[in-house]
DSSP file (Angstrom, degrees, kcal/mol; ACC not computed):
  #  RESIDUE AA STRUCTURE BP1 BP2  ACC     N-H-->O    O-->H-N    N-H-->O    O-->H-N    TCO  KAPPA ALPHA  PHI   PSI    X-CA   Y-CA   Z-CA
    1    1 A X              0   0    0      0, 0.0     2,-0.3     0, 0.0     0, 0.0   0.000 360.0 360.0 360.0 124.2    9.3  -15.0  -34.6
    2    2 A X        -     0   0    0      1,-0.0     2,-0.3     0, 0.0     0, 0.0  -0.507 360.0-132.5 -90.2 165.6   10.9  -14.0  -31.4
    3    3 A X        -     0   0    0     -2,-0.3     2,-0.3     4,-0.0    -1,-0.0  -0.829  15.6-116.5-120.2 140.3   10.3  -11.6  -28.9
    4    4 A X    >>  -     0   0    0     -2,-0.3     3,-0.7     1,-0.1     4,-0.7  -0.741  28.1-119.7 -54.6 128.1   12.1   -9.2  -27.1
    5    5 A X  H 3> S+     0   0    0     -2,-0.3     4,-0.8     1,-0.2    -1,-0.1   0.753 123.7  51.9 -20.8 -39.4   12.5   -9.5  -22.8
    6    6 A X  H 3> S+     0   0    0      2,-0.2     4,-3.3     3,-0.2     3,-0.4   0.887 113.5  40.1 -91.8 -54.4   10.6   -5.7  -23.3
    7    7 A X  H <> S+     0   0    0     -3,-0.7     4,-0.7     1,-0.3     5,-0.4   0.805 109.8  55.2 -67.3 -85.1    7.9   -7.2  -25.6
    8    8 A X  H  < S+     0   0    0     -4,-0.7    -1,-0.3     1,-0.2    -2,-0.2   0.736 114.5  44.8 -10.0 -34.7    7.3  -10.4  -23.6
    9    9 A X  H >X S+     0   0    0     -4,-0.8     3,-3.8    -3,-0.4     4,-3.4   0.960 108.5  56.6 -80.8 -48.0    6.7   -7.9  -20.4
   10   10 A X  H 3X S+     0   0    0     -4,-3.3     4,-2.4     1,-0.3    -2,-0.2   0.877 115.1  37.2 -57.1 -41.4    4.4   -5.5  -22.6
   11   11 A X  H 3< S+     0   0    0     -4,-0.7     4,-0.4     2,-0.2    -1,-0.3   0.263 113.9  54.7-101.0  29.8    1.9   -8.5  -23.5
   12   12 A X  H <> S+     0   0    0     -3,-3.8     4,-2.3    -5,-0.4     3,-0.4   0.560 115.4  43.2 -95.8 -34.9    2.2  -10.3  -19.9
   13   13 A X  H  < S+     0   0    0     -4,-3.4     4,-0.3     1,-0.2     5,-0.3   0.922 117.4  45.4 -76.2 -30.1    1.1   -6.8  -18.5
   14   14 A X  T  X S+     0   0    0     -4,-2.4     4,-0.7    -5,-0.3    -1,-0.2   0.823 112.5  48.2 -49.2 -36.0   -1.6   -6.5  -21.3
   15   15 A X  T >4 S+     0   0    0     -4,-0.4     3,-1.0    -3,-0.4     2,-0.5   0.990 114.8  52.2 -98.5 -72.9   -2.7  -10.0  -20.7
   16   16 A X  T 3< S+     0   0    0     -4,-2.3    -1,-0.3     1,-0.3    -2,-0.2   0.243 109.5  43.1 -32.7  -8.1   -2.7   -8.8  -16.8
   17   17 A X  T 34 S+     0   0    0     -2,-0.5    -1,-0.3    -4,-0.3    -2,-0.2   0.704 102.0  67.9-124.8 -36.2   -4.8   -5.8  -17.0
   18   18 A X  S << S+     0   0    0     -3,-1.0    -2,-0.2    -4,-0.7    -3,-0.2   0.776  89.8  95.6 -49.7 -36.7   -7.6   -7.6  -19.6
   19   19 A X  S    S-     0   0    0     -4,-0.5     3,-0.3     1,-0.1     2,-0.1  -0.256  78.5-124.3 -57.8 145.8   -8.4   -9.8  -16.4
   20   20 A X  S    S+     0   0    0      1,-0.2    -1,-0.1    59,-0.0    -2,-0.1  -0.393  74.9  27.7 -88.7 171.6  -11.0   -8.9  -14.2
   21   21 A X        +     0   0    0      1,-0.1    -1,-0.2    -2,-0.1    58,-0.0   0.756  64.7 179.1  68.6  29.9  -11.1   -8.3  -10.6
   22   22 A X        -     0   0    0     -3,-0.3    56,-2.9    -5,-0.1     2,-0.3  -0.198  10.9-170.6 -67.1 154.4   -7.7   -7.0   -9.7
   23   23 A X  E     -A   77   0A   0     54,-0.3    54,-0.3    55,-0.0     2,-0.2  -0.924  19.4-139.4-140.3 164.0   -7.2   -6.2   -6.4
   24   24 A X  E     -A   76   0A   0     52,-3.8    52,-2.0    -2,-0.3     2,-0.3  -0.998   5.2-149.7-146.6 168.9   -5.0   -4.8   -4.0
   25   25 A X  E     -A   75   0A   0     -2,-0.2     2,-0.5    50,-0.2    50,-0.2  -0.964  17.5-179.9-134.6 128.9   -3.8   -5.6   -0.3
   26   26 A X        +     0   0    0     48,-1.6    48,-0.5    -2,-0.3     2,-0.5  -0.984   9.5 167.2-140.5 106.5   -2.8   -2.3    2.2
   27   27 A X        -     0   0    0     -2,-0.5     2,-0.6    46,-0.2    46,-0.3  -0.953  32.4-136.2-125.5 158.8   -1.7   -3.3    5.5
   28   28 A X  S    S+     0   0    0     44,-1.5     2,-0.2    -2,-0.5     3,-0.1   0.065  90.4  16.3 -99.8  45.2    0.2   -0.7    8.3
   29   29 A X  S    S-     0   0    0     -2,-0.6     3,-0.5     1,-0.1    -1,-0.1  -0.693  76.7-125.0 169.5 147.1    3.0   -2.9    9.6
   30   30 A X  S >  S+     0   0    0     -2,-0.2     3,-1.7     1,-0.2    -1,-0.1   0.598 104.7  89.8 -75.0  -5.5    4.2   -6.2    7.8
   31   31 A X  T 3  S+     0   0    0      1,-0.3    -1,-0.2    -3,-0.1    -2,-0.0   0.736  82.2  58.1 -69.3 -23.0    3.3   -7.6   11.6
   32   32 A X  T 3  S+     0   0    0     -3,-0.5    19,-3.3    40,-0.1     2,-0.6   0.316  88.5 104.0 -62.8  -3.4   -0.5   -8.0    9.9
   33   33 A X  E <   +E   50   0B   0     -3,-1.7    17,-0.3    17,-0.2     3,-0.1  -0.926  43.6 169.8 -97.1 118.1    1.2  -10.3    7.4
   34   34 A X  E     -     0   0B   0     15,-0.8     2,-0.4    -2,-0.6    -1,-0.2   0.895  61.2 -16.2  45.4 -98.1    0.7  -13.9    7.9
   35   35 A X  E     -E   49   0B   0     14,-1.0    14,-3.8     2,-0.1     2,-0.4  -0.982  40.2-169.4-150.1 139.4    2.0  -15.6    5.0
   36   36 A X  E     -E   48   0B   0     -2,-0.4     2,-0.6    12,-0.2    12,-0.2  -0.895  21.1-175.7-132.3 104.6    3.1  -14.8    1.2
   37   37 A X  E     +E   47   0B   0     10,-3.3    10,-2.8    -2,-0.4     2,-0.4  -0.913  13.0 162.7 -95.3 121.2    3.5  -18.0   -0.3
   38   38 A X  E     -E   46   0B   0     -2,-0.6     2,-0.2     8,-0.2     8,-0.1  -0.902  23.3-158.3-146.9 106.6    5.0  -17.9   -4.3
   39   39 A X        -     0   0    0      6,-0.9    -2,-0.0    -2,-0.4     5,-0.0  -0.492  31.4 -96.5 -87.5 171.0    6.2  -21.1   -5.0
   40   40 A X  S    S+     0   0    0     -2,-0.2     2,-0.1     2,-0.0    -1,-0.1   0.524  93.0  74.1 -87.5 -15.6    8.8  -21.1   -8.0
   41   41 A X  S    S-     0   0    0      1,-0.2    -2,-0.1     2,-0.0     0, 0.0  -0.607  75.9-127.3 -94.0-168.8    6.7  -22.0  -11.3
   42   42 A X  S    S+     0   0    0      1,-0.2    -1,-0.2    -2,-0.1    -2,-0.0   0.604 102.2  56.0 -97.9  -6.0    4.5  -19.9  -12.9
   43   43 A X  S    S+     0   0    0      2,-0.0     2,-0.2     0, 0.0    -1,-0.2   0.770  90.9 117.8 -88.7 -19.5    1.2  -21.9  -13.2
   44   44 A X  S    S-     0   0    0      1,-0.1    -5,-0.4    -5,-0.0     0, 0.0  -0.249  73.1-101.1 -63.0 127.9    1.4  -22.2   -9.2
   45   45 A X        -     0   0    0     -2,-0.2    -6,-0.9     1,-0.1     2,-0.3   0.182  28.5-153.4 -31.5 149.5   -1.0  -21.0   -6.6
   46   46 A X  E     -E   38   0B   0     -8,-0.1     2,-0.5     2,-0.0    -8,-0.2  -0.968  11.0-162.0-131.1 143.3    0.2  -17.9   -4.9
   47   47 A X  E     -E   37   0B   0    -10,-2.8   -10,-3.3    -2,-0.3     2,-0.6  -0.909  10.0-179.0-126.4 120.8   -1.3  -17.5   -1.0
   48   48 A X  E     +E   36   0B   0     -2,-0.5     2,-0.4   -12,-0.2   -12,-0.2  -0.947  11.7 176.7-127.7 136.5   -1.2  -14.3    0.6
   49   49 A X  E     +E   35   0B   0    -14,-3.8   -14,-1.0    -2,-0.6   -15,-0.8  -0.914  13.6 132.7-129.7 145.3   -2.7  -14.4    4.4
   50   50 A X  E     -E   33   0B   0     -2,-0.4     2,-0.4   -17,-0.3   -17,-0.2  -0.995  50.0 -87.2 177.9-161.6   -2.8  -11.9    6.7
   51   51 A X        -     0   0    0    -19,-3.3   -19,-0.1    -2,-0.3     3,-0.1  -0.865  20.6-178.1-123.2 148.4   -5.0   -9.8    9.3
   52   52 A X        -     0   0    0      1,-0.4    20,-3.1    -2,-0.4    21,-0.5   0.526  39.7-148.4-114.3 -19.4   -7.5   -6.6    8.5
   53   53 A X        +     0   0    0     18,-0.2    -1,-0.4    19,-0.2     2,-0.2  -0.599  55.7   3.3  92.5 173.9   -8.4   -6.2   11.9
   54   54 A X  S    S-     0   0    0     -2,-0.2    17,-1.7     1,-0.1    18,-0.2  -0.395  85.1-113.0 -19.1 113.8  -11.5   -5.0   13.1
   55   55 A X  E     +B   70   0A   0     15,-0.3    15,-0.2     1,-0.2     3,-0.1  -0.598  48.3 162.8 -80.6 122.3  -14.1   -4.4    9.7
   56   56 A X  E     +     0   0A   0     13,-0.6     2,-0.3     1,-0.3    14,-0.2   0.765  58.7  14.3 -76.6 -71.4  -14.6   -0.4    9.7
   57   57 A X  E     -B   69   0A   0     12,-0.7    12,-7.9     2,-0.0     2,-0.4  -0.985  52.7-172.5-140.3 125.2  -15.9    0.3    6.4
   58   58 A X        +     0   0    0     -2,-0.3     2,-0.4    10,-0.2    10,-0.2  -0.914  29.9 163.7-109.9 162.1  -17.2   -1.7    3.8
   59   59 A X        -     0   0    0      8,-0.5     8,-3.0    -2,-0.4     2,-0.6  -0.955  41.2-155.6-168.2 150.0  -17.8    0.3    0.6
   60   60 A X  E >   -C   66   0A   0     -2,-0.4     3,-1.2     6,-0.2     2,-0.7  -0.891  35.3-156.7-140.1 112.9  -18.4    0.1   -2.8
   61   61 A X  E >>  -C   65   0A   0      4,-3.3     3,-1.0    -2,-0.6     4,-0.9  -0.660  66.3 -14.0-117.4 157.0  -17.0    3.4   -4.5
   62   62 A X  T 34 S-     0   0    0     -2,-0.7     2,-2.2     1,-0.2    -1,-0.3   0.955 112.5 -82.6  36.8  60.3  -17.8    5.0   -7.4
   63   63 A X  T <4 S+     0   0    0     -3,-1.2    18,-2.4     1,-0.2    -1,-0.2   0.407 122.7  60.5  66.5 -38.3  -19.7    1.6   -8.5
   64   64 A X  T <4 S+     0   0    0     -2,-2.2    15,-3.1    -3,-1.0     2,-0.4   0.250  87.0  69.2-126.2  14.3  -17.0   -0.2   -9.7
   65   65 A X  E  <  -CD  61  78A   0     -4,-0.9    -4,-3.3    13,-0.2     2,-0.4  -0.720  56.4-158.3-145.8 107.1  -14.7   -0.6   -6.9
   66   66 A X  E     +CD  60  77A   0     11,-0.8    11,-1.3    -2,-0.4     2,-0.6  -0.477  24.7 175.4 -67.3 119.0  -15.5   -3.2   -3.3
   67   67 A X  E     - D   0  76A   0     -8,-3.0    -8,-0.5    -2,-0.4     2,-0.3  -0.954  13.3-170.2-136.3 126.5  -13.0   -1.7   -0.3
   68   68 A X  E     - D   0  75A   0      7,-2.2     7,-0.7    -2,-0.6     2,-0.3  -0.763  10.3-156.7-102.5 142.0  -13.3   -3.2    3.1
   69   69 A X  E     +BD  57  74A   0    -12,-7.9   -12,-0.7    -2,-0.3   -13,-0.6  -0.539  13.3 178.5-125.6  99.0  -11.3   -1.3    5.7
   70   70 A X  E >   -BD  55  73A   0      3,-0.8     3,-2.2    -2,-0.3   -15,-0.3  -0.479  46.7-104.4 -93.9 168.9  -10.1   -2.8    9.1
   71   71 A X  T 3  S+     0   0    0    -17,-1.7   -18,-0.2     1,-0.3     3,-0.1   0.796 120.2  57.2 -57.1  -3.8   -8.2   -1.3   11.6
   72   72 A X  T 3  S-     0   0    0    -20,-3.1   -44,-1.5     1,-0.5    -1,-0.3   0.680 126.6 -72.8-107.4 -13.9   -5.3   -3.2   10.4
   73   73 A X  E <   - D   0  70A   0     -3,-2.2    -3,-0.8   -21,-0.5    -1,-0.5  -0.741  58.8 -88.9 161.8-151.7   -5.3   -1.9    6.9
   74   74 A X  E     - D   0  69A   0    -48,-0.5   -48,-1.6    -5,-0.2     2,-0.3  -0.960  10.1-142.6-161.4 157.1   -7.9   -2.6    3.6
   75   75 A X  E     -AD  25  68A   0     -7,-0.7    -7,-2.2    -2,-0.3     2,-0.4  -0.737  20.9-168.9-114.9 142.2   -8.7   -4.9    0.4
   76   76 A X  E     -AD  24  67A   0    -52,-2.0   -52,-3.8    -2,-0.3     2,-0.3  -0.958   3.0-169.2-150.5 144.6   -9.9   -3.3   -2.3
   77   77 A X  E     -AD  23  66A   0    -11,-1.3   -11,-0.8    -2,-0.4     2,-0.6  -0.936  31.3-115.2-134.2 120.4  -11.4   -5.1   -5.4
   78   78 A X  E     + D   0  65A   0    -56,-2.9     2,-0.3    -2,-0.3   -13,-0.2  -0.684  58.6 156.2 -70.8 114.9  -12.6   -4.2   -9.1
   79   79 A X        -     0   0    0    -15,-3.1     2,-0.1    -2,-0.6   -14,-0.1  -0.768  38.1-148.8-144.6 103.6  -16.2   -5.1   -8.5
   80   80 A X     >  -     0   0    0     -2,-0.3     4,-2.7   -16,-0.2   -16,-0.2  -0.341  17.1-128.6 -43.8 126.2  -18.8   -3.8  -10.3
   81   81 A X  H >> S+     0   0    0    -18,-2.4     3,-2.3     1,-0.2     4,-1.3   0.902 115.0  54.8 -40.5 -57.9  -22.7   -3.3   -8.3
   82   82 A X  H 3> S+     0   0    0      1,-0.3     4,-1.5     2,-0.2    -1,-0.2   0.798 109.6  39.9 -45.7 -46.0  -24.2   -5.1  -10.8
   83   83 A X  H >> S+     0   0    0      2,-0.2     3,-2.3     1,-0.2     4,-2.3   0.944 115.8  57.3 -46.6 -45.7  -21.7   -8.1  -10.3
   84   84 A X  H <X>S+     0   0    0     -4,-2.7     4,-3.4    -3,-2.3     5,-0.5   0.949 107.9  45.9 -48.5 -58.0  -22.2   -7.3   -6.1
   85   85 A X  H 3<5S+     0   0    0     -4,-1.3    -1,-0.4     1,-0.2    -2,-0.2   0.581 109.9  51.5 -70.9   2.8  -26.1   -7.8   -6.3
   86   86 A X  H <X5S+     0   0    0     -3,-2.3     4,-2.1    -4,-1.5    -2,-0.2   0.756 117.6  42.2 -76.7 -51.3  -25.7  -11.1   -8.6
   87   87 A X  H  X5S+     0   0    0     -4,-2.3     4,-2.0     1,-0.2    -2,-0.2   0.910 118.0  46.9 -57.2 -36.0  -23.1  -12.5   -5.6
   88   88 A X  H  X5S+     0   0    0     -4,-3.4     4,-1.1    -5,-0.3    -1,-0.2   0.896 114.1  42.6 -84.2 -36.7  -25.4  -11.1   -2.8
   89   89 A X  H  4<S+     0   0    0     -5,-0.5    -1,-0.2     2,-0.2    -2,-0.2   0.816 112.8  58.7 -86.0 -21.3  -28.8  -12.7   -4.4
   90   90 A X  H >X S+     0   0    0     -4,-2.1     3,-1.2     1,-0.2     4,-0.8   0.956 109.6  45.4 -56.6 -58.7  -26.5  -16.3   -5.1
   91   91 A X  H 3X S+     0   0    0     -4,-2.0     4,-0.8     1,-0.3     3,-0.2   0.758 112.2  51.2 -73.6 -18.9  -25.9  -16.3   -1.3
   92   92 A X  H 3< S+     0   0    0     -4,-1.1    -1,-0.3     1,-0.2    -2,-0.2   0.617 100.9  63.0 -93.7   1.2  -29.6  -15.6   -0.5
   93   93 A X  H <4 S+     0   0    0     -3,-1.2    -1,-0.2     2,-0.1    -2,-0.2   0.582  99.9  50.6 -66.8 -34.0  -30.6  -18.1   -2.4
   94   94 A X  H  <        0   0    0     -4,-0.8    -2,-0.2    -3,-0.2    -3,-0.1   0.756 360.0 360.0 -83.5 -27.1  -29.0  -20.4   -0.5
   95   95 A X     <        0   0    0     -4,-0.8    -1,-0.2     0, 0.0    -2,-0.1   0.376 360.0 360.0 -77.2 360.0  -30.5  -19.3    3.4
C-alpha cells in the first residue's frame, strides 16, 4: 500500500507529538543564536546553540511545563514535577 505526501506528513506529525518532552527555543534577536546545525539525512543529529542570558525565572507551570527565562529569551520543556523530583533526587544522589 502506498501513501499519500499528505498522509506520510499526518503520521510523521502523529509520530512527533506521541514523543515526550517537546520543547521550544524563544530568543529576541537571532544575535543570541550560536549555531543551528541540520545536517542533510534524517537519522542525523541536529545542534541548536545559542545564549539565554542572564537566568531570571526558572519555573515549572501548571505542573507539566519546565521554562527558564534569561534576559536573552527562554526554553521551555514538557516536564512533568513528578519527572523533575526523580531528575533532582538522581543528581543528589550523586553529591
Amino acid at each position: 500500500m502506498y501513501r499519500t505526501n499528505q498522509e506520510e506528513n499526518q503520521v510523521s506529525s502523529e509520530t512527533k507529538k506521541s514523543e515526550k518532552h517537546a520543547f521550544s527555543i524563544e530568543l529576541k534577536s537571532k544575535d543570541y543564536l550560536n549555531l543551528v546545525a541540520m545536517p542533510n539525512g534524517a537519522k542525523d543529529n541536529v545542534l541548536i546553540e545559542g545564549f539565554l542570558g542572564d537566568l531570571e525565572v526558572v519555573d515549572l507551570v501548571e505542573g507539566a511545563m519546565l521554562e527558564v527565562q534569561g534576559t536573552n529569551g527562554t526554553f521551555k520543556m514538557d516536564l512533568k514535577e513528578e519527572e523533575l523530583h526523580k531528575l533532582c533526587n538522581r543528581i543528589a544522589r550523586r553529591c
